[in-house]
Every structure is written in structure tokens, then in C-alpha cells.
N, C-alpha and C positions, 0 to 999 in steps of 0.2 A: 504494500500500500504506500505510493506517494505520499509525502508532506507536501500540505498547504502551502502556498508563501506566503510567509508573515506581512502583516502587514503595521505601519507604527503611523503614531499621534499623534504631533506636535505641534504642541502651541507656546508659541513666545511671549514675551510680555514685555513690554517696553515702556519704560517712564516717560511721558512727556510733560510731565505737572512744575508745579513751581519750582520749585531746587533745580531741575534741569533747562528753565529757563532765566533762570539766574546763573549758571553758569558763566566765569568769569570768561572759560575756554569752550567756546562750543564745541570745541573738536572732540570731547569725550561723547557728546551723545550721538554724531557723523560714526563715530567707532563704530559706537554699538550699532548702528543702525550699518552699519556695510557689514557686519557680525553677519543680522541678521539673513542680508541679501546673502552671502557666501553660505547659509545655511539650506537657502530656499535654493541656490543655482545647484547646490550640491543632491539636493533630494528630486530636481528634474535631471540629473544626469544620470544618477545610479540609486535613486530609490523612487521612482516616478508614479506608484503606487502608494505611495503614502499619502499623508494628510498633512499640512500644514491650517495653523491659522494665526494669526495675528491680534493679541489684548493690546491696547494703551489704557494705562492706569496714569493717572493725573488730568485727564480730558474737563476742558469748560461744558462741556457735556456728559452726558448719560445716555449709553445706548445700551445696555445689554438686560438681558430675559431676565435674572435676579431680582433686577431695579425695579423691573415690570409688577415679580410677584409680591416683592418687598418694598413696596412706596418707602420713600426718603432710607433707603439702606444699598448698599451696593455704587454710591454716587461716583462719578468721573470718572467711572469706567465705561470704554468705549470699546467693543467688538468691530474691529477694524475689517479682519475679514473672519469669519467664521472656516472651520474645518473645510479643509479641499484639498484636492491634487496640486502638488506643485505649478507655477503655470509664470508665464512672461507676465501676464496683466495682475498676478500677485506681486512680484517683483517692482511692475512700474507703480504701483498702489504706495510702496513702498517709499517712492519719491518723491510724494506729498506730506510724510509724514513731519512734522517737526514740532519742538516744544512748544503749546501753548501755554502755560502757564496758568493751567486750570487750577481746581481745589485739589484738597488731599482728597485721596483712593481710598476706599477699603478695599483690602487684598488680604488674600491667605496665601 
């Protein structure tokens, strides 16, 4: 009997809240964020079955399903992109991202 091929999960999470828009040096959050890109080019090359998705934690917004079911709990967190195959229009999504300088996140 064949094994299945595995298949994996990932989701990132990226600060874009106040402390990282206070940054004296932006170039710490450009890091993490080509981090992130080198994670996603790496999973369309040789894991192209997998799932990526994309948190920002610190957002002037709220977008995710917690918030939804928890009024006022789960705030500035934004669902940037939900779980998916690695893809080119993940990648360019990516290239809008930058620090707003939202509220603080709750995050686990």
C-alpha cells in the first residue's frame, strides 16, 4: 500500500502594528517580510501542494472570523490571505503589505 503525500499548513504572522511603525530602521520589518516571500517562493517550487496563509497582527483594522464571533475580542487582526496553495498573486499581495500603525493585537 502507497503512502499518501503529506501534505502541510502554514501560516505566518506578521507584525504590522505600532512598534513596527515606529521603527527607527524600517529595514527590520522589509527583512521579515522578504523572510516571508522566500518562504512562499520556496513552497511553489518544491512543496506546491501545500497551504500557505498570511495573519497581520497590529492592523487599524479587524478582519478575521474570531472578531466576528467575539465582538470587541480578537481586534487588529487582519486575515490577509486565508489558507491556499502557494501562488505568484500570494507573493505580489505581499507587496502591499507595510506597517500601519494600528492598535495592539491579541494573539496566542
Amino acid at each position: 500500500m502507497a503512502l499518501a503525500a503529506q501534505k502541510e499548513a502554514v501560516v505566518v504572522v506578521l507584525d504590522v502594528g505600532q512598534a513596527v511603525a515606529r521603527m527607527a530602521d524600517p529595514s527590520a520589518f522589509t527583512e521579515a517580510r522578504l523572510a516571508v516571500v522566500k518562504v512562499i517562493q520556496n513552497k511553489i517550487l518544491f512543496s506546491a501542494r501545500d497551504e500557505v496563509g498570511v495573519l497581520l497582527i497590529g492592523t487599524k483594522g479587524t478582519r478575521n472570523s474570531l472578531a466576528e464571533q467575539f465582538p470587541g475580542e480578537y481586534m487588529h487582526i487582519t486575515v490577509h490571505r486565508g489558507l491556499e496553495p502557494p501562488s505568484a498573486g500570494l507573493l505580489r499581495s505581499l507587496s502591499a503589505v507595510s506597517p500601519d500603525g494600528g492598535g495592539p493585537a491579541d494573539f496566542l
